[in-house]
C-alpha positions as CSV (number, residue, x, y, z in Angstrom):
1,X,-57.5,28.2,-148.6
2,X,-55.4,30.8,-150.2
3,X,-53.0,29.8,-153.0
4,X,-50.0,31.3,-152.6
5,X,-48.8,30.3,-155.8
6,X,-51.1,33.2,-157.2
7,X,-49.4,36.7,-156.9
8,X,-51.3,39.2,-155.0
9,X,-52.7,42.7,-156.1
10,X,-50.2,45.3,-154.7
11,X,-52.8,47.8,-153.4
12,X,-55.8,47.4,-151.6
13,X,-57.6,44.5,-153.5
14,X,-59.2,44.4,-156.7
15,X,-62.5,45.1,-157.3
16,X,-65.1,42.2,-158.6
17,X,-68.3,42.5,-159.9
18,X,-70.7,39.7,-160.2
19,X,-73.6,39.9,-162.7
20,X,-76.9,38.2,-163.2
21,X,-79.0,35.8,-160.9
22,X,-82.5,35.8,-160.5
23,X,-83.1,31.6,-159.3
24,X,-80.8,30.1,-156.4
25,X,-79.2,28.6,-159.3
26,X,-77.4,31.1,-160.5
27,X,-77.2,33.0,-156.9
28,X,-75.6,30.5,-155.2
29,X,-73.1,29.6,-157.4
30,X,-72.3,33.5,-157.6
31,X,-72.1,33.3,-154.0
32,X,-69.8,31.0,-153.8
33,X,-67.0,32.9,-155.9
34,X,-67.8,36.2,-154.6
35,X,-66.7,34.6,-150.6
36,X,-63.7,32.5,-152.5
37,X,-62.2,35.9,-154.1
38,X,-62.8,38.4,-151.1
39,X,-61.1,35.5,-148.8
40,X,-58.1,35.3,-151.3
41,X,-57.0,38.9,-150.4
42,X,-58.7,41.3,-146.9
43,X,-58.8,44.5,-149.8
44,X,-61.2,42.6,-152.3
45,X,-64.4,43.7,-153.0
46,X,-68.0,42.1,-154.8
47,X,-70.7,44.1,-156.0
48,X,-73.8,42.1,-157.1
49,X,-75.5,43.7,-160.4
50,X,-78.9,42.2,-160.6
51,X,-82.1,42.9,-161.8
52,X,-83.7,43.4,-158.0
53,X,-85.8,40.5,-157.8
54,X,-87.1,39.7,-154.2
55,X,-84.5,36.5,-153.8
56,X,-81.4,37.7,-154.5
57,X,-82.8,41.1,-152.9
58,X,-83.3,39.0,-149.3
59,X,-80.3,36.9,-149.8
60,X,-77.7,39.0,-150.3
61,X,-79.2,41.5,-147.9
62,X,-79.2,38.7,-145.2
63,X,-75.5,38.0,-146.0
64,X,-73.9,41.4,-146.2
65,X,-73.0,41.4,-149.7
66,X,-72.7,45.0,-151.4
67,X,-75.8,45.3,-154.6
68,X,-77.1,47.6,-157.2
69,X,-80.1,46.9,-159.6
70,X,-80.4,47.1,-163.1
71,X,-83.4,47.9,-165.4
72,X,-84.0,44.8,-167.1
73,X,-86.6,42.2,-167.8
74,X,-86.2,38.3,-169.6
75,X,-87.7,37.8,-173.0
76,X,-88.0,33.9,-173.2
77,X,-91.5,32.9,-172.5
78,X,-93.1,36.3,-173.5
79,X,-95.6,37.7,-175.4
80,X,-94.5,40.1,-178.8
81,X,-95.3,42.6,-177.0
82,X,-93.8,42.3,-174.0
83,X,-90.6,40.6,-176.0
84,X,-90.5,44.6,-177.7
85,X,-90.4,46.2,-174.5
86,X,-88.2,43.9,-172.9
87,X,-85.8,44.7,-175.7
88,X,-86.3,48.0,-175.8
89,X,-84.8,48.4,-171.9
90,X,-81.8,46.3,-172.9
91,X,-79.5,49.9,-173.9
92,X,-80.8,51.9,-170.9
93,X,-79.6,48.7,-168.6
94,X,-76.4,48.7,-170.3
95,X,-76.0,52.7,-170.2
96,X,-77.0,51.6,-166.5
97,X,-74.7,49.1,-165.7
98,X,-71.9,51.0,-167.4
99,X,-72.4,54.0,-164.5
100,X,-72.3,50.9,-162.0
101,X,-69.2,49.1,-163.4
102,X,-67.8,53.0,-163.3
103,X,-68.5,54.1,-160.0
104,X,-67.6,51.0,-158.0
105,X,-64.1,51.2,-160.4
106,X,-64.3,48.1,-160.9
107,X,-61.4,45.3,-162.4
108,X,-63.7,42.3,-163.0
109,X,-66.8,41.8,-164.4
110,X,-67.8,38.0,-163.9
111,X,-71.3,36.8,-165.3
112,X,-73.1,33.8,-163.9
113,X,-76.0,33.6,-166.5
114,X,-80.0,35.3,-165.9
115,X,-80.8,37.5,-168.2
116,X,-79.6,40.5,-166.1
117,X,-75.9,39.2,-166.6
118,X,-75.9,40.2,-170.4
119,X,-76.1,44.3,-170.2
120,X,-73.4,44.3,-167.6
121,X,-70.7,41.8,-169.3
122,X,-71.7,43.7,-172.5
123,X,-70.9,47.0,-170.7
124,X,-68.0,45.6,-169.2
125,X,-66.3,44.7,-172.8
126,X,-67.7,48.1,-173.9
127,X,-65.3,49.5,-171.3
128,X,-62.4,47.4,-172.0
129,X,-62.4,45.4,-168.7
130,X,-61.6,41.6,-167.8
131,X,-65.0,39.3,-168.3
132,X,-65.8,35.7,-167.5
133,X,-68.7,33.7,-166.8
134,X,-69.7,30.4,-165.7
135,X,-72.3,27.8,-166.5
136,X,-74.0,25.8,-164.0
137,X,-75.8,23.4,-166.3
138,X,-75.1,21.0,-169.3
139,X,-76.9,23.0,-171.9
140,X,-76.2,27.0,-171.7
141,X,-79.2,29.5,-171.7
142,X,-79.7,31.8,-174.0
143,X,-77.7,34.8,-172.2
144,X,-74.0,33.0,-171.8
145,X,-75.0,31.4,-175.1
146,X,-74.7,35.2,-176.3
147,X,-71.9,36.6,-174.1
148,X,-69.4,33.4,-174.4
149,X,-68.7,35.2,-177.6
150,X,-67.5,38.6,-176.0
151,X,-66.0,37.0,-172.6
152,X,-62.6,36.3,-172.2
153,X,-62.9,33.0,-169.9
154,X,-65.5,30.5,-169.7
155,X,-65.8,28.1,-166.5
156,X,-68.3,25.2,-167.4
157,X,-69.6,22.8,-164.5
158,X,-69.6,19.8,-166.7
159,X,-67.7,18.5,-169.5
160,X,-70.1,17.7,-171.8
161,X,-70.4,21.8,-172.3
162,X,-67.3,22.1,-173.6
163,X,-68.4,21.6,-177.3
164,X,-70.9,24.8,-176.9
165,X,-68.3,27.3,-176.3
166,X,-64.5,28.4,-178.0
167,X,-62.5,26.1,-176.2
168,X,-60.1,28.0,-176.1
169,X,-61.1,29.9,-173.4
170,X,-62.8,26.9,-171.0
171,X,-61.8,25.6,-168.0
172,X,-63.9,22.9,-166.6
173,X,-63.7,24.1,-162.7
174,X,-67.4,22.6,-161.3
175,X,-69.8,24.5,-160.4
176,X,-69.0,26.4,-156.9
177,X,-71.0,25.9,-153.6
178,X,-70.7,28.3,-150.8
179,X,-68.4,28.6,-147.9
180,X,-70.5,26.9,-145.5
181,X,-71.0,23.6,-147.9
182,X,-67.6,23.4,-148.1
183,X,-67.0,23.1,-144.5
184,X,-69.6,20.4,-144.7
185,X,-67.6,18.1,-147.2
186,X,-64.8,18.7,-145.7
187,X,-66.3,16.3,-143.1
188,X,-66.3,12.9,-143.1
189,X,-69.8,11.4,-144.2
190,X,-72.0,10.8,-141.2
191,X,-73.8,7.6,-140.6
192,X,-76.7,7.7,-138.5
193,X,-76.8,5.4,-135.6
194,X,-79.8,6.4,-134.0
195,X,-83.3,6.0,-134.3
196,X,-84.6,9.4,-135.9
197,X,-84.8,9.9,-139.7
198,X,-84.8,13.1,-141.4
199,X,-86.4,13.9,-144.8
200,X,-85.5,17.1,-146.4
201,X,-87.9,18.1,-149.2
202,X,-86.5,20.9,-151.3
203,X,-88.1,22.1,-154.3
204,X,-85.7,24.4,-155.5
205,X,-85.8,28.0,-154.4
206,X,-89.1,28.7,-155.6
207,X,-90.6,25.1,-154.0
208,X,-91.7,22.7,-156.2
209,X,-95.8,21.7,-156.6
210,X,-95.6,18.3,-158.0
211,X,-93.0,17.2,-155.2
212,X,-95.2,19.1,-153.1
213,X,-97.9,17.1,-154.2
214,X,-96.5,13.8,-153.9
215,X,-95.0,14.3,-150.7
216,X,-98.7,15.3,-149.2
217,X,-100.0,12.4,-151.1
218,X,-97.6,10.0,-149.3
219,X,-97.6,10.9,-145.5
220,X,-101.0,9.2,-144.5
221,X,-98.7,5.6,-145.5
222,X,-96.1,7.3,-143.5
223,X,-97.8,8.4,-140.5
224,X,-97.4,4.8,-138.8
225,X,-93.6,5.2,-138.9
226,X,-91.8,6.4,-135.7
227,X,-89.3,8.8,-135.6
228,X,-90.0,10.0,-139.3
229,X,-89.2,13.5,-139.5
230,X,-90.0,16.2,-142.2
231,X,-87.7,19.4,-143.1
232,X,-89.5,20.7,-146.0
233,X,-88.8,24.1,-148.1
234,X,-92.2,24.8,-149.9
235,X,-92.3,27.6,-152.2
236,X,-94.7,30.7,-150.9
237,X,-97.6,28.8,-152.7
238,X,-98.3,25.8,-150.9
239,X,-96.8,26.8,-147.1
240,X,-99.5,26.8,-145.6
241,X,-101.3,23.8,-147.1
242,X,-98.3,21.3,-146.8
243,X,-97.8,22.3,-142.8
244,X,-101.6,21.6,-142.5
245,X,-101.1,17.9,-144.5
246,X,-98.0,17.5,-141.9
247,X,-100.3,18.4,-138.9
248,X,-103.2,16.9,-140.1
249,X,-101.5,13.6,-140.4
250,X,-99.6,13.6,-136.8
251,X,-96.1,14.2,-138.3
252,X,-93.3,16.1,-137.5
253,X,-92.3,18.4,-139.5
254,X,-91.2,21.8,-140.5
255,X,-92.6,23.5,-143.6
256,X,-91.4,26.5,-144.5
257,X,-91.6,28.6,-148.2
258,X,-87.4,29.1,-148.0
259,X,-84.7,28.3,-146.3
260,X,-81.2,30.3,-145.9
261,X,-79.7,28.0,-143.8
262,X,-79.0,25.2,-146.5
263,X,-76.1,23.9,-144.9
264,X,-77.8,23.2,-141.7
265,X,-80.9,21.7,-143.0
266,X,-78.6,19.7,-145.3
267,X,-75.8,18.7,-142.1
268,X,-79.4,17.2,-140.4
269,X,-80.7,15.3,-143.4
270,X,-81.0,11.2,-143.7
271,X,-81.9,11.6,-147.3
272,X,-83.1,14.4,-149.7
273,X,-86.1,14.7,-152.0
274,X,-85.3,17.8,-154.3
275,X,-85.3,18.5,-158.2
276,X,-81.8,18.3,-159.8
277,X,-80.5,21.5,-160.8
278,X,-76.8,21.9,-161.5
279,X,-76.6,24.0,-158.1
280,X,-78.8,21.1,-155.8
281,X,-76.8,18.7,-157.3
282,X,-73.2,19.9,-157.2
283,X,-74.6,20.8,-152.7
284,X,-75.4,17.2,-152.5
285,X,-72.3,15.4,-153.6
286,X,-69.9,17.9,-152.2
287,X,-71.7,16.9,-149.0
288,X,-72.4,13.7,-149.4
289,X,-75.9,12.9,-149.3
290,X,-78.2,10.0,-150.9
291,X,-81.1,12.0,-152.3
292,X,-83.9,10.8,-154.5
293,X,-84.1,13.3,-157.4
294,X,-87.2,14.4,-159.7
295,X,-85.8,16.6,-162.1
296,X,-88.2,19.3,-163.4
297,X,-89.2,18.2,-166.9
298,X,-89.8,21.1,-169.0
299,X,-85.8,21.9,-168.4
300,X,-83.9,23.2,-171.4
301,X,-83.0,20.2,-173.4
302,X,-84.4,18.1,-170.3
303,X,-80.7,19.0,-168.2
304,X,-81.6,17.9,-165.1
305,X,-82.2,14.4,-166.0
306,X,-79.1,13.9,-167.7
307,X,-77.5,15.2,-164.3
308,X,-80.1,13.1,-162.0
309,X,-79.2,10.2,-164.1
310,X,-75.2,10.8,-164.2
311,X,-75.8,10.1,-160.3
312,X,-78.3,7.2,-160.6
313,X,-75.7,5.1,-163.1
314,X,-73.0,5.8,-160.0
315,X,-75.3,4.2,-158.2
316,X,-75.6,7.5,-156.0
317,X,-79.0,8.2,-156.1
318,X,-82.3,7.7,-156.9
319,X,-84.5,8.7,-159.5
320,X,-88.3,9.7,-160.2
321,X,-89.4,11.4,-163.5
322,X,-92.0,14.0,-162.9
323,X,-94.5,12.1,-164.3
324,X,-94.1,8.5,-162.5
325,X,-94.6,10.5,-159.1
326,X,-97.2,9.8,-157.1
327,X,-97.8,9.3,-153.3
328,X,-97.6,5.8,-152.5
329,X,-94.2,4.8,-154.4
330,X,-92.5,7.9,-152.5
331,X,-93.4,6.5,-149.7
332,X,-92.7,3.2,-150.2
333,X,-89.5,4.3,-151.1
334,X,-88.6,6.2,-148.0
335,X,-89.6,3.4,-145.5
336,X,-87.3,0.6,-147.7
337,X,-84.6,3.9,-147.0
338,X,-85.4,4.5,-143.3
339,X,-85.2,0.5,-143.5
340,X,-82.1,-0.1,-145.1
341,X,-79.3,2.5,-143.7
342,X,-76.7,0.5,-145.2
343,X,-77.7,1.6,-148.5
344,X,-78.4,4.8,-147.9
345,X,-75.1,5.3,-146.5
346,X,-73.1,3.7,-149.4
347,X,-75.5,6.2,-151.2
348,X,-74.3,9.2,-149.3
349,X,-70.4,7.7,-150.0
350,X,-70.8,7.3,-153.8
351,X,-72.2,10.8,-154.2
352,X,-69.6,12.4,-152.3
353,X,-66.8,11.2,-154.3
354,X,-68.5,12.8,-157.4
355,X,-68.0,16.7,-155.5
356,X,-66.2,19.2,-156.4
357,X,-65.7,21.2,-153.3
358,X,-63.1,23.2,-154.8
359,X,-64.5,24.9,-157.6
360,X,-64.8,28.0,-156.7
361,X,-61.5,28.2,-155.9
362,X,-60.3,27.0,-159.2
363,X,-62.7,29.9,-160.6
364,X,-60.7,32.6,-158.2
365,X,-57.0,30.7,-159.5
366,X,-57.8,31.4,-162.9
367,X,-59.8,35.0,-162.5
368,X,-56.1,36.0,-159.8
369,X,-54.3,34.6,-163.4
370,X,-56.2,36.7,-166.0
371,X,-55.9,39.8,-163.8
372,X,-52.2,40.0,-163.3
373,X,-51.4,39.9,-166.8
C-alpha cells in the first residue's frame, strides 16, 4: 500500500497529530488516516487530541492508539449560559493543546471536525506547523467551517462541498474507512447461497431509538421466518429492552449497546438497517452491502438524506425517512429481501462500485506532499 512515488522522511518518521472526534463519525474516519500514515513509514507516529469523551476514550484505548485530552466543551445546542462558559475554556484548551502539539514535537496537525478539533488546529497555526482537515459530510459543521480559513489543505468526502471552502486548497479524496474495511472491499462481493439471513441493525455509535423502535415493532411479523437472524448495535439506552423484544419473540439475535468489531459484523451481514452518516455510508459501499437507510432527520441541512438518496437513485439501496417508519413495512420489506437474493445481491454490487477504498491513502499522498516541501 505504500506509494513509492512519495519521498520518505529521512529520520525516524514524522510525527502526526489528529484532532477532534467525539461521534464514530469523525473517529473513524480519523482512524482511518492515523493506520494509512503510520503504515506509510515504521518511524511515524499519531497522537489523538480529543476532548476525553467515553467513545473515543474506549476506542482508541482498545486499539493502541497514543491520546491526550483537552479542556473543551461544544456550544451548539446550549444554553447562554452554558454558551459563556463553554467559550470561556476555548483559550485555556488552546494554551493546552499548544503544550501537547509541543511536547509530542509534532510535524502535522490534521483536524477531522468536533468541536475539540478547533483549539488544536488553531494552536497548530499559532505555532507555525502544517494543518489540514477533512469533512465527512455534504454540509460542513460549524468547527471546519471556521478552521478551513486557517488550514492549509482541505480533503472533502463529496463534491458537492467544494463550493463551501477556498478551492484552492481541496482535494476531493472520500472519506477514509479503516484498515480492516479495506480488506473487506478488497474482496469480491459475497452472495449468499445458503439458507440463513443476517440483519445488521446499526444505529450509529450512539444507537438509534426510532430504528430501535421500528425494528421491535416489526419482529412479531418476523418471528414465523426461519433462519432470520439479528446482529443489532443498540445504543446504552435501549440494550436491555431490544434483547428482551428479540427473546421475547423467539428470535435470534444479538443485541448489544456497541460494537468494535464493525468489520466482522459487517463481513456476516445479508443486509443493513442503519442511519446514513457520511462514515456508515462510505463502510457500506466500500464493502459492498445492500442496506436500507433512515437517515436521522434533524441533520444539519438534512445531509444524510441527500447521501441516503445519492444511493437510492443508483439503485443501491433502500430508503425510509424517519417519519414513514413503522413496524410492519420494515418488515415487510425484509421478508421481500430474504425473498429475493437476486436483488439484494445486485444491491450489494451497485453500492460497491460507488466506494472509495482508497481515501485515506489519497489523504496520506497529499499530507507525505505538503510535508516535504
Amino acid at each position: 500500500m505504500q506509494n513509492k512515488a512519495t519521498p520518505e522522511p529521512s529520520s525516524g518518521g514524522f510525527r502526526l497529530v489528529m484532532a477532534g472526534g467525539g461521534t464514530g463519525g469523525h473517529l473513524f474516519p480519523a482512524i482511518a488516516i492515523a493506520q494509512a500514515f503510520r503504515l506509510r513509514h515504521p518511524g511515524n507516529r499519531v497522537l489523538f487530541v480529543n476532548a476525553g469523551r467515553s467513545l473515543e476514550t474506549r476506542v482508541l484505548s482498545e486499539l493502541g492508539w497514543e491520546q491526550k485530552a483537552i479542556s473543551i466543551e461544544g456550544i451548539k445546542g446550549r444554553g447562554l449560559w452554558r454558551q459563556f462558559a463553554a467559550v470561556s475554556k476555548v483559550p485555556w484548551a488552546i494554551w493546552q493543546a499548544g503544550g501537547i502539539l509541543r511536547a509530542f514535537q509534532a510535524d502535522l496537525v490534521f483536524g477531522v471536525g468536533g468541536y475539540s478539533a478547533g483549539p488544536v488546529v488553531a494552536a497548530a497555526a499559532m505555532r507555525g506547523l502544517p494543518t489540514a482537515l477533512h469533512e465527512q459530510n455534504r454540509v460542513p459543521g460549524v468547527t471546519n467551517r471556521l478552521l478551513g480559513r486557517m488550514v492549509d489543505q482541505i480533503y472533502l468526502t463529496f463534491e458537492e462541498s467544494r463550493e463551501l471552502f477556498n478551492p484552492e486548497k481541496v482535494t476531493v479524496s472520500g472519506n477514509p474507512v479503516r484498515d480492516e474495511i479495506v480488506a473487506l472491499a478488497l474482496e469480491p462481493v459475497a452472495a449468499n447461497h445458503g439458507d440463513s439471513f443476517t440483519v445488521l441493525v446499526v444505529g450509529g455509535s450512539q444507537g438509534a431509538q426510532a430504528i430501535n423502535t421500528a425494528v421491535v415493532e416489526a419482529l412479531p411479523d418476523l418471528k414465523a421466518m426461519r433462519h432470520l437472524r439479528f446482529v443489532h448495535q443498540t445504543g446504552t439506552a435501549d440494550e436491555q429492552a431490544v434483547r428482551k423484544a428479540y427473546e421475547d419473540n423467539g428470535i435470534q439475535a444479538v443485541a448489544k449497546s456497541f460494537y468494535s468489531d464493525m468489520a466482522t459484523q459487517y463481513q456476516a451481514a445479508d443486509m443493513i438497517i442503519c442511519r446514513a452518516g457520511a462514515t456508515t455510508v462510505a463502510e457500506i459501499t466500500a464493502i459492498g452491502k445492500a442496506a436500507i437507510f433512515v437517515p436521522f432527520p434533524f441533520a444539519t441541512d438534512d445531509h444524510q438524506t441527500l447521501n441516503a438518496q445519492a444511493l437510492v437513485d443508483f439503485g443501491a439501496a433502500e430508503m425510509i425517512r424517519q417519519e414513514e417508519l413503522e413496524g410492519g413495512a420494515l418488515a415487510d420489506l425484509i421478508k421481500g429481501y430474504m425473498e429475493n437474493r437476486v436483488l439484494l445481491r445486485d444491491m450489494a454490487a451497485k453500492a460497491k462500485v460507488l466506494g472509495r477504498p482508497k481515501a485515506a491513502l489519497t489523504v496520506v499522498d497529499g499530507l507525505y506532499r505538503m510535508l516535504e516541501q
